[in-house]
C-alpha positions as CSV (number, residue, x, y, z in Angstrom):
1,X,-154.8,-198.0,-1.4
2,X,-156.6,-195.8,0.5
3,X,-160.0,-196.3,3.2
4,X,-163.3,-195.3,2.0
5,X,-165.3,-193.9,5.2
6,X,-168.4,-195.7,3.8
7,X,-167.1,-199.0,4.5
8,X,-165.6,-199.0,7.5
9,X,-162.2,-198.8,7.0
10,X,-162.2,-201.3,3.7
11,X,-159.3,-200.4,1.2
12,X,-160.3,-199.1,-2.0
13,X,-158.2,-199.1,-5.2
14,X,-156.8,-195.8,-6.2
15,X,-157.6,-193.9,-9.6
16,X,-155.9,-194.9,-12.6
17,X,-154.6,-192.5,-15.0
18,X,-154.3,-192.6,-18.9
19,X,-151.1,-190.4,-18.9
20,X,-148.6,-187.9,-16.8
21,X,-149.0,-185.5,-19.6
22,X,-149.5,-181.6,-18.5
23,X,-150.3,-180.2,-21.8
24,X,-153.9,-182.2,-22.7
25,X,-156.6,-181.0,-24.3
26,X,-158.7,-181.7,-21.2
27,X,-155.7,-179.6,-19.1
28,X,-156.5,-177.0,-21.3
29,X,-159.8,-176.7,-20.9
30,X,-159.6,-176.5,-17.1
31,X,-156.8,-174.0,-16.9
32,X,-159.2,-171.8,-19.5
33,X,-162.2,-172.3,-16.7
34,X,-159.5,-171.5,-13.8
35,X,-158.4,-168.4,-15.9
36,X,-162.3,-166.9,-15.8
37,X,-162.2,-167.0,-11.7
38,X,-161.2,-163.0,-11.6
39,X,-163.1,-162.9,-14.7
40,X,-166.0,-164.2,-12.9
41,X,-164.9,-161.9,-9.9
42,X,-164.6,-158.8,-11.4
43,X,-168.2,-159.3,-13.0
44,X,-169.4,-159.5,-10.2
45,X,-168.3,-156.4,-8.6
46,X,-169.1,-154.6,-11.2
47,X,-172.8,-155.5,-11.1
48,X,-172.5,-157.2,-14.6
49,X,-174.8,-160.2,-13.4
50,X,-176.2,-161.3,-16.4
51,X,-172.7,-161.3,-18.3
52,X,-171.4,-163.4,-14.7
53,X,-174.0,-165.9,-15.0
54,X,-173.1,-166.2,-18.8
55,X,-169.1,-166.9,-18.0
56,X,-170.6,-169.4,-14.9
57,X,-172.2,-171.2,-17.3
58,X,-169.5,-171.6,-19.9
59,X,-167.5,-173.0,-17.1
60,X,-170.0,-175.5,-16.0
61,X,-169.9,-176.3,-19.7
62,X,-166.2,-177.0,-20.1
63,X,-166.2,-178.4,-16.5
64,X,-168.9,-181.4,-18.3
65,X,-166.5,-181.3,-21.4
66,X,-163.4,-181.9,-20.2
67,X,-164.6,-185.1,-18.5
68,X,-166.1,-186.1,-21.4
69,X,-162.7,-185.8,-23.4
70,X,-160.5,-187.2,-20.4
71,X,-162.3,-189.9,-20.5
72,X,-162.6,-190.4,-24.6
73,X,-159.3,-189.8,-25.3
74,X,-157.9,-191.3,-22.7
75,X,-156.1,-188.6,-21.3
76,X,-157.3,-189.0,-17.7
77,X,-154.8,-187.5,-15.6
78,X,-153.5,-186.5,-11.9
79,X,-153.4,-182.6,-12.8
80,X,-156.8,-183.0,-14.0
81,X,-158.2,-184.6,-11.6
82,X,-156.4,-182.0,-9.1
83,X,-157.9,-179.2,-11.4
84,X,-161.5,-179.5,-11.5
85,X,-162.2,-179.4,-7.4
86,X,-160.1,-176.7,-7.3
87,X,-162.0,-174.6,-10.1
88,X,-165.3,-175.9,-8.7
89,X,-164.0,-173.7,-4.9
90,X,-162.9,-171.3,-6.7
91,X,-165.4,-170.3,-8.5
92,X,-167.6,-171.0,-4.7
93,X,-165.6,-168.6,-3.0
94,X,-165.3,-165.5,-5.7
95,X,-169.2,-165.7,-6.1
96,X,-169.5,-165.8,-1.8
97,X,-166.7,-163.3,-2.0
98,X,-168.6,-160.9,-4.7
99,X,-172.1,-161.4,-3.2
100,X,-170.7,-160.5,0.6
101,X,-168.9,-157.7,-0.6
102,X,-172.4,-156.5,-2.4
103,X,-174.1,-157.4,0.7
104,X,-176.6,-159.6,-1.0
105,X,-175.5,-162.5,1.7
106,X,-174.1,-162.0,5.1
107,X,-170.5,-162.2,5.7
108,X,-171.1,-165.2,7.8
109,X,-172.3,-167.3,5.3
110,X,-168.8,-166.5,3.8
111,X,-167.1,-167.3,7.0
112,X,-169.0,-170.5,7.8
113,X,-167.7,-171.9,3.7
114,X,-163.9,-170.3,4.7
115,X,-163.9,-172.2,8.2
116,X,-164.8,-175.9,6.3
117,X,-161.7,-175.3,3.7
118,X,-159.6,-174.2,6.7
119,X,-160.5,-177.5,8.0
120,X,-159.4,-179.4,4.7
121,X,-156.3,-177.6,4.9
122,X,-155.3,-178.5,8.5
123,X,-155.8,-182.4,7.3
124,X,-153.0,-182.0,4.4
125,X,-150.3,-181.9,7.2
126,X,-151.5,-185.4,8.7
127,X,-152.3,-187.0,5.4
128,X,-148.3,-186.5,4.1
129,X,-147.3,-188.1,7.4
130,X,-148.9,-191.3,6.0
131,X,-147.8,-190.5,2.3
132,X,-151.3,-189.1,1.3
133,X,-151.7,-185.4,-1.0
134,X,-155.3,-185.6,-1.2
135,X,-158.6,-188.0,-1.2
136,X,-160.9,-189.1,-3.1
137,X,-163.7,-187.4,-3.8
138,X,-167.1,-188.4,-1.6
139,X,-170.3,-188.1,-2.9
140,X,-171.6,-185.8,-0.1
141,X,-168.8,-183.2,-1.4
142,X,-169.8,-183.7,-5.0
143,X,-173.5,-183.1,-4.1
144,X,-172.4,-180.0,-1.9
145,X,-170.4,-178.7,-4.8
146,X,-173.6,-178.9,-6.8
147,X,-175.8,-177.2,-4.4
148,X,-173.7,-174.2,-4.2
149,X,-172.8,-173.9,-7.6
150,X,-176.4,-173.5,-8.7
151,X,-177.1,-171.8,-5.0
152,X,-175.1,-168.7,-5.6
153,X,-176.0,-168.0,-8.9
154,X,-179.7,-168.0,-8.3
155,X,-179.0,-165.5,-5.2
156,X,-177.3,-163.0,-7.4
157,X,-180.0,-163.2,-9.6
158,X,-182.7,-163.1,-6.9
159,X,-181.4,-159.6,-6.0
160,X,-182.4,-158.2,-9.7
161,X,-184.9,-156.3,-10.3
162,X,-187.1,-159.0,-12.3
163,X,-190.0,-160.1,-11.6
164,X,-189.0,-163.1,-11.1
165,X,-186.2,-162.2,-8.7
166,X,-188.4,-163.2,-5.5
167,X,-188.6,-166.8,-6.4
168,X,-184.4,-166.7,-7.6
169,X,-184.2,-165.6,-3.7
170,X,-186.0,-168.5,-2.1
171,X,-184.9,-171.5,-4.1
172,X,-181.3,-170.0,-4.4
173,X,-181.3,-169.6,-0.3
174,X,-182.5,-173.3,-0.1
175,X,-179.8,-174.7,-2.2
176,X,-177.3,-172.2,0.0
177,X,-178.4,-173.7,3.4
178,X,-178.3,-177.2,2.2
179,X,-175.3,-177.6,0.3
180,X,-173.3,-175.5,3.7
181,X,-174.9,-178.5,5.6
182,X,-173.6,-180.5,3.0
183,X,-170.2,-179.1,2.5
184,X,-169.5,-179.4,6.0
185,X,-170.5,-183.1,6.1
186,X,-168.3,-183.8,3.7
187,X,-165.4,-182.0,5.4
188,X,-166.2,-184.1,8.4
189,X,-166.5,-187.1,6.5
190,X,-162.6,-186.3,5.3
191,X,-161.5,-185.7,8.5
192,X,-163.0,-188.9,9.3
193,X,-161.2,-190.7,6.7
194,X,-157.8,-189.3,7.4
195,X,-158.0,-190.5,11.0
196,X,-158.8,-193.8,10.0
197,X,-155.8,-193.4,7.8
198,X,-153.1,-192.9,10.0
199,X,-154.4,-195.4,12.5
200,X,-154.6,-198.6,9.7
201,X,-151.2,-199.9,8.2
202,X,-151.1,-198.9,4.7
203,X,-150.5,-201.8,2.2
204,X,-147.4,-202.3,0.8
């Protein structure tokens, strides 16, 4: 059981999973889409936007499909759930990475993303002192993933030379701004859960 901060402190159940298995074809399909974060990287560096966007968007693809398959063939599992937030920074932080080091966005922007995962990291420490890896997943940090993973992309492709490149620019930087408000709500909102954690007794 662990405390939803939405409700005050109320238990909720945790997942359930289909199997222990490592080797899934949904496992699979996410260690592919971790494999093209250098990829990605790299592409970037190299000023091969187009080609960048392209791998971006066949991981989105496989992100969608292995869900779909988890869930069909009923091979839902810890690693996989483990695997897709994990690909989803990833894949943040090498286009923030890439796009800062191309000076297309400030480094700050980069530093404000870093210091919110720095924060998730400092809760692990607390949340194995009450027999806690991880948490759930809120909405606000599934909203924030989505703003910056259709964010970046959009700036990288409002620094082209298209004509189109202008308007890229100003809806990409919108997305940005919003999902880094969003992003960091979420952080808070974990931090806020873990506290709550090691102050209620944990259910036997």
């Amino acid at each position: 059981m662990v405390s939803d901060p939405q409700h005050s402190g109320q238990p909720v159940q945790d997942k359930s999973y289909d199997t222990d298995a490592v080797v899934t074809v949904p496992n699979v399909l996410s260690a592919l889409r971790l494999a093209g974060v250098p990829v990605f990287l790299v592409l970037i560096l190299m000023h091969r936007d187009v080609a960048a966007i392209v791998l971006l968007a066949s991981a989105s693809a496989t992100d969608w499909l292995d869900g779909r398959l988890a869930r069909g063939l009923h091979q839902v599992s810890r690693l996989g759930q483990m695997l897709d937030p994990v690909a989803d920074r990833l894949y943040i932080a090498a286009t923030v990475v890439g796009l800062a080091a191309r000076g297309i966005i400030p480094w700050w922007f980069l530093a404000v993303l870093i210091a919110r995962d720095v924060l998730m990291l400092c809760l692990v420490p607390a949340l194995k002192t009450v027999g806690y890896t991880s948490l759930p997943v809120h909405f606000v940090g599934k909203a924030a993933t989505f703003c910056l993973l259709y964010a970046l992309p959009l700036v990288l492709l409002g620094a082209g030379p298209w004509s189109w490149s202008p308007a890229a620019q100003v809806v990409g930087w919108a997305f940005a701004l919003w999902g880094a408000f969003l992003y960091w709500w979420a952080g808070l909102l974990y931090a806020r859960q873990t506290r709550m954690l090691m102050t209620v007794p944990r259910s036997s």
